[in-house]
Structure formats: C-alpha cells, structure tokens
C-alpha positions as CSV (number, residue, x, y, z in Angstrom):
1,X,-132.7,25.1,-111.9
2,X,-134.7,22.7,-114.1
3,X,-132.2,19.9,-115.8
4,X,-132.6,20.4,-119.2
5,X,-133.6,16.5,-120.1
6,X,-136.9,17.0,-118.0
7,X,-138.9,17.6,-120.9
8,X,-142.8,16.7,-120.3
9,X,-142.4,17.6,-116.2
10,X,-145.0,18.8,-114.0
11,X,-143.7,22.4,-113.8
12,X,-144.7,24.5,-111.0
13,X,-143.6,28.2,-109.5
14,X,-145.3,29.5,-106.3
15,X,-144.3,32.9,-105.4
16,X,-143.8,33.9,-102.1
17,X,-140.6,32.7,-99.0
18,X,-140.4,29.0,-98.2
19,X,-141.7,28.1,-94.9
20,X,-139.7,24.9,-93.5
21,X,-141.7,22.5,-92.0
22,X,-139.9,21.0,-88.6
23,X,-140.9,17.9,-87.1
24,X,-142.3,18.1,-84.0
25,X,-145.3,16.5,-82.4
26,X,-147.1,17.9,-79.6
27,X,-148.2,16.2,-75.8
28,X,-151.5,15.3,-77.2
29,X,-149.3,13.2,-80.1
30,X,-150.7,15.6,-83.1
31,X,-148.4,17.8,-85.1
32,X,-148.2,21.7,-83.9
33,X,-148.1,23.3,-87.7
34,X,-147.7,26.8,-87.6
35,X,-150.3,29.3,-89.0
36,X,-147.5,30.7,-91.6
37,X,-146.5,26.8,-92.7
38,X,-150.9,25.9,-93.2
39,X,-151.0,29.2,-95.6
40,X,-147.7,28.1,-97.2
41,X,-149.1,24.5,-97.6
42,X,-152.3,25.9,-98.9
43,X,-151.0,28.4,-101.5
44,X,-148.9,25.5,-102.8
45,X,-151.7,23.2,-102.9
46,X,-154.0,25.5,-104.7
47,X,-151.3,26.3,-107.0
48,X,-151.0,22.6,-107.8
49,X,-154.3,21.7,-108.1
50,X,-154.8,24.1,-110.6
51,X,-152.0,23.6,-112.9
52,X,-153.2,19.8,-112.9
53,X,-156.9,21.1,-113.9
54,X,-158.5,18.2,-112.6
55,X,-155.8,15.1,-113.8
56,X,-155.3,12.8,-111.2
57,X,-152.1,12.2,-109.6
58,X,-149.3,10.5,-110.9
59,X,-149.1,7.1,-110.5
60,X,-145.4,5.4,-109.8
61,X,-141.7,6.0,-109.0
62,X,-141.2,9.5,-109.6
63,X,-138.5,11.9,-109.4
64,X,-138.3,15.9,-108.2
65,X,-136.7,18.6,-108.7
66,X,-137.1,21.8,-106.1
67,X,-135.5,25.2,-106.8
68,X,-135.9,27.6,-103.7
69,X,-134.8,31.1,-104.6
70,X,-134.6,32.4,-100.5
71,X,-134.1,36.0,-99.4
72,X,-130.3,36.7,-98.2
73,X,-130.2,35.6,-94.7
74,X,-132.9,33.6,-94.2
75,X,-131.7,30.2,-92.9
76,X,-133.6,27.1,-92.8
77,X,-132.3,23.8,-93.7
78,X,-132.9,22.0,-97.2
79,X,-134.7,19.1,-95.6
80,X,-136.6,20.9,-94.0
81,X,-137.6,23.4,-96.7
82,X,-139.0,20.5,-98.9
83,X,-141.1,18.2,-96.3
84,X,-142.9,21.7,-96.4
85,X,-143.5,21.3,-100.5
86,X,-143.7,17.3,-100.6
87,X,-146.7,17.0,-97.9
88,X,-148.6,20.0,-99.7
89,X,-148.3,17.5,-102.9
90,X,-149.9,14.6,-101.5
91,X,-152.9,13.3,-103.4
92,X,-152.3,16.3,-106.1
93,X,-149.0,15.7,-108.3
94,X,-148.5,12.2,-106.8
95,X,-150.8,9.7,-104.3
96,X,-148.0,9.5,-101.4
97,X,-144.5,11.6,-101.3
98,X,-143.1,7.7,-100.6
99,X,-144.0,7.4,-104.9
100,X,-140.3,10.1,-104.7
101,X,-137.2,7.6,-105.7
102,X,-135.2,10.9,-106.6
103,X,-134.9,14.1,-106.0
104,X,-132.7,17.3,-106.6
105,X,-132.8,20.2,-104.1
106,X,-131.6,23.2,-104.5
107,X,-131.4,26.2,-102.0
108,X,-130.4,29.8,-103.9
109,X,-130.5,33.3,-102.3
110,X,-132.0,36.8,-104.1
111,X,-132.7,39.8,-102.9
112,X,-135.9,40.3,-104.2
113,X,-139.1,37.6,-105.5
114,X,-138.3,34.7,-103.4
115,X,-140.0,31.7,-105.2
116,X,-140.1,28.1,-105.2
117,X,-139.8,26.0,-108.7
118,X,-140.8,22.5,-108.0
119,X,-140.6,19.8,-111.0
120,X,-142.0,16.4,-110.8
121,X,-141.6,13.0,-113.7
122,X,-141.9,9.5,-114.1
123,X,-138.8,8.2,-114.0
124,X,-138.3,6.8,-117.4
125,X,-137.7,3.1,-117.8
126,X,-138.2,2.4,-113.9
C-alpha cells in the first residue's frame, strides 16, 4: 500500500499477474525475454505513458513504491517481480531506473484481480 505522506506521486495500477523478469543472457550475449514478460513490459509501458500524457520523465533521485497483489500460489521472488516494472519505466516516469535511491516493495496474495500499484516521487529535500 501507498504511504500516506506520498501525496503528489506518480500513481499507477496495471491490471493483470506480475511477470518476474530473471536475468539471464543467452550464447549470442543478448537477453532471452520471454513472450509473456515483452507483453507484460508493454502493457506497463503503455499504461505509463498514458497516465504521463506526454510530460517527460522525471528528472533526479527518486523514490518507489510497488504493491503486487499476486494470485495464491504463485511464487516468484520480489526482486525479481520489480526489475520486470523498473526496466518497463525507463525513459517514461524516470530517464534511467539508476535515478531510484529508494524503494518499498511489497508482495500481497488475492484470490482474484491480481494487480500491480506502482508509485514514483522526488525525494523531497535530496
């Protein structure tokens, strides 16, 4: 959940199950992405491109804060879960995920309407 002192965030929800993004680099020295990760990657991406209607991306220490609601049974690692999210952000809510100084991750389990919330600020005073 959101902290309550986030007030003027970058809010975002994107229905749908997390896919985790593993590292792992193929023979040829490229990444080997998945075809379900590339549509979760894109769905996020669209999502955040529209919700910034056209602003550019933020600019300086930021910090994030990623809800997962996950259906029961579905394992995958928190790590893992938000490489997924942060690389889909790139260049929309932020130039570089390396702008993220903080973050709060959180993995939840529901039974129905898996979702992601995903939260992004300045850092005040940095």
């Amino acid at each position: 959940m959101l902290p309550s002192d986030w007030e003027g965030a970058i809010h975002l929800i994107v229905q749908g199950e997390a896919v985790p993004k593993q590292s792992y680099i193929t023979r040829f020295g490229r990444p080997n992405l998945s075809e379900r990760l590339k549509v979760w990657q894109d769905l996020i991406r669209w999502k955040a491109k529209e919700r910034m209607a056209g602003n550019p991306p933020l600019d300086g220490p930021l910090e994030l804060s990623i809800t997962f609601l996950r259906k029961i049974h579905r394992r995958a690692d928190w790590d893992n879960l938000s490489k997924g999210v942060c690389d889909s952000l790139n260049h929309v809510f932020w130039k570089d995920d390396s702008q993220i100084k903080r973050a709060l991750v959180e993995v939840r389990e529901t039974e129905k309407n898996p979702m992601v919330e995903i939260a992004v600020r300045l850092i005040p005073h940095a």
